[in-house]
C-alpha positions in Angstrom: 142.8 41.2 -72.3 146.8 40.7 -72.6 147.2 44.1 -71.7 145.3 43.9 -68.0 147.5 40.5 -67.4 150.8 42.0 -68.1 149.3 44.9 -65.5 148.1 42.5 -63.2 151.6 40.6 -63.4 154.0 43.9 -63.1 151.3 45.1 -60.3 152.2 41.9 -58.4 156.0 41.9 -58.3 155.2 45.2 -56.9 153.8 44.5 -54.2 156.9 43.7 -52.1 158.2 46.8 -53.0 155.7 49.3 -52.6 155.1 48.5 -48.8 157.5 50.5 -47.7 156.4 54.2 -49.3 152.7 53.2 -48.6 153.5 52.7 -44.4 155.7 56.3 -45.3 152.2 57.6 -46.5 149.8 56.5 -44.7 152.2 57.6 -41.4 152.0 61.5 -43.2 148.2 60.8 -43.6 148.0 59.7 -40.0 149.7 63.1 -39.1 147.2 65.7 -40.6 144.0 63.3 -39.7 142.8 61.6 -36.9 142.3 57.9 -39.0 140.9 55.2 -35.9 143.3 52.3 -35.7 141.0 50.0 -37.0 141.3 52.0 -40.5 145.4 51.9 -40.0 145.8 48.4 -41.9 142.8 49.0 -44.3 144.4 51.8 -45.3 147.6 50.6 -46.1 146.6 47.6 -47.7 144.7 49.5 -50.2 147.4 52.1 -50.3 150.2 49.2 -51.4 147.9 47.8 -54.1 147.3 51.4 -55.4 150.9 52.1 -55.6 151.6 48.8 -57.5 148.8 49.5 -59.7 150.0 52.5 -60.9 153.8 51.1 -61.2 152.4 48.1 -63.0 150.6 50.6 -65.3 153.3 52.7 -65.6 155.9 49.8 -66.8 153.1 48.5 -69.1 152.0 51.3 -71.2 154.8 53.9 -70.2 
C-alpha cells in the first residue's frame, strides 16, 4: 500500500512537468491521424497522467 502512495505522490509533482512533452505528442499523433477536436483535450489529459505515471514509477522502483 506505501508503495502505490509514494507512486501516486511522485506521479503528482509530475504533472506540471509532463504537460509540455504530452501537447509535443499528441501534436505528432495529430499529424499521422485524423483525431476530431473533441478527442484533442481527452487525449492529452490522459497522455499527461500516463507520462507522470510512468515517471512516478520510474523514481519509485527504478
Amino acid at each position: 500500500m506505501l508503495e502505490i502512495v509514494l507512486t501516486l505522490v511522485f506521479s503528482i509533482v509530475m504533472l506540471v512537468f509532463m504537460a509540455f512533452p504530452a501537447m509535443k505528442i499528441v501534436e505528432g499523433v495529430e499529424k499521422v491521424f485524423a483525431i476530431p477536436e473533441k478527442w484533442h483535450n481527452l487525449l492529452l489529459i490522459l497522455t499527461t497522467i500516463l507520462l507522470s505515471l510512468l515517471i512516478g514509477l520510474y523514481l519509485k522502483f527504478g
